[in-house]
matplotlib code that plots the C-alpha trace (Angstrom):
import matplotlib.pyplot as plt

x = [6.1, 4.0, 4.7, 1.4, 2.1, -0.4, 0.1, -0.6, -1.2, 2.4, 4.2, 4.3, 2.9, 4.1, 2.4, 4.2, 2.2, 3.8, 8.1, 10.3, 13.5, 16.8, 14.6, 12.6, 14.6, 15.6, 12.1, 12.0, 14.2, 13.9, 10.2, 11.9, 14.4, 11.5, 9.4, 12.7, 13.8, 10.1, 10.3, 8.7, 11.5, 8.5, 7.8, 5.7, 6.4, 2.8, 4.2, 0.5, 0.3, 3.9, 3.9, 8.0, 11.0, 14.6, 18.1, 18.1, 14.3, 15.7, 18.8, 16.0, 14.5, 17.6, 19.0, 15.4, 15.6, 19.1, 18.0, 15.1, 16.9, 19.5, 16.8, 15.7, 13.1, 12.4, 11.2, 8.7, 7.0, 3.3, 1.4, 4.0, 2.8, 4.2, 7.3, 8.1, 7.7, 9.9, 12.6, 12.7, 13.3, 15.5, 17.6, 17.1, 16.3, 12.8, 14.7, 15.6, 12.4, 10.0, 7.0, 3.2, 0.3, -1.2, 0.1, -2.1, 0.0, 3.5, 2.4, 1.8, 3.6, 4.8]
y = [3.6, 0.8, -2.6, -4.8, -8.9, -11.7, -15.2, -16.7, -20.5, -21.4, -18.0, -14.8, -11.5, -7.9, -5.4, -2.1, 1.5, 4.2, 5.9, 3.0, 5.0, 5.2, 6.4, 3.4, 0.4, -1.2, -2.0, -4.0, -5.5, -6.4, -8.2, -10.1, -11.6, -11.6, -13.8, -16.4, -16.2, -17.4, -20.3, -19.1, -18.7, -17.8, -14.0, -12.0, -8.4, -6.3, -2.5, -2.3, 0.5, 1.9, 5.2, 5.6, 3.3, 4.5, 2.8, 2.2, 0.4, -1.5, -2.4, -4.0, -6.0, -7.3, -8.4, -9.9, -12.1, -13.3, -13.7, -15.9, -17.7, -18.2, -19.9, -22.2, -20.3, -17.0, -13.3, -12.0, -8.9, -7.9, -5.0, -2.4, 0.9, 2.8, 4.7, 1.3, -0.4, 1.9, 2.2, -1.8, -1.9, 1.0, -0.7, -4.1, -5.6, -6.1, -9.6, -10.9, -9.2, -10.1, -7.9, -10.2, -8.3, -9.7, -11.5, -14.4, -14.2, -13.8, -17.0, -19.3, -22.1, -22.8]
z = [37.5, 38.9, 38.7, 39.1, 39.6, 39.0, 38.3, 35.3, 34.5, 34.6, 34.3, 36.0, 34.4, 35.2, 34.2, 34.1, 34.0, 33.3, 32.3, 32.5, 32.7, 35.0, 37.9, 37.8, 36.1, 38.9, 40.1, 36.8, 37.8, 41.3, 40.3, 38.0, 40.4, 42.6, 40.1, 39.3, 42.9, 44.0, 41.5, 38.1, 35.4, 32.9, 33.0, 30.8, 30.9, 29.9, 28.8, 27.5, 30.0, 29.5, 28.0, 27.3, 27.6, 27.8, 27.2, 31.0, 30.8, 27.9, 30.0, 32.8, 30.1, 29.1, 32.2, 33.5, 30.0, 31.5, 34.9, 33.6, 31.1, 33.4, 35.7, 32.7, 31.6, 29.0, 29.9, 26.8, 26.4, 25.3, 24.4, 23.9, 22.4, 19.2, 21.4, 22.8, 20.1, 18.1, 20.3, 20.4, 16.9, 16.3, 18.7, 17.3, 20.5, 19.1, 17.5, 21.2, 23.0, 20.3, 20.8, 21.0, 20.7, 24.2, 27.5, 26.2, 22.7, 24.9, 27.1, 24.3, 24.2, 27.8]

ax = plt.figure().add_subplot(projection="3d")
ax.plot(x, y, z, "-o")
ax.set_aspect("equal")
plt.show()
């Protein structure tokens, strides 16, 4: 998996391509610490481009909405495909990572 970073106006976007899984979790999770440790609490995760999320990817996305809140601000994610998308709600974490269709969508409101 590849983590890609850009800025956004007033949040941080991460766009991850590829298996989020136990092999690659920790990445996650390192760019988010990166992103709140840098100053920008705001993180929108982009899985527009992530072709399968497991329990540990889920696990990443968990703790970088801790880290982030922790820092006084929110982690959201965008784009995620049908897998991801299922997986989200069959876990139920789709209520705390509510999915928005685009990073633009997942920004609004900052």
């Amino acid at each position: 998996m590849e983590i890609h970073t850009r800025a956004g106006s007033g949040y941080t976007v991460l766009a991850c391509e590829g298996r989020l899984t136990m092999t690659t979790a920790g990445r996650l999770r390192e760019a988010v610490d990166t992103a709140v440790r840098d100053g920008d609490p705001r993180v929108v995760v982009d899985l527009g481009a992530t072709t399968f999320v497991d329990s540990s990817g889920l696990g990443a996305l968990v703790g970088g909405l801790r880290a982030a809140r922790t820092a006084g601000g929110d982690l959201r994610i965008a784009a995620p495909n049908d897998q991801v998308g299922s997986v989200l709600a069959l876990t139920n974490l789709d209520r705390v990572l509510t999915p928005h269709p685009d990073v633009e969508a997942a920004a609004r409101g900052w």
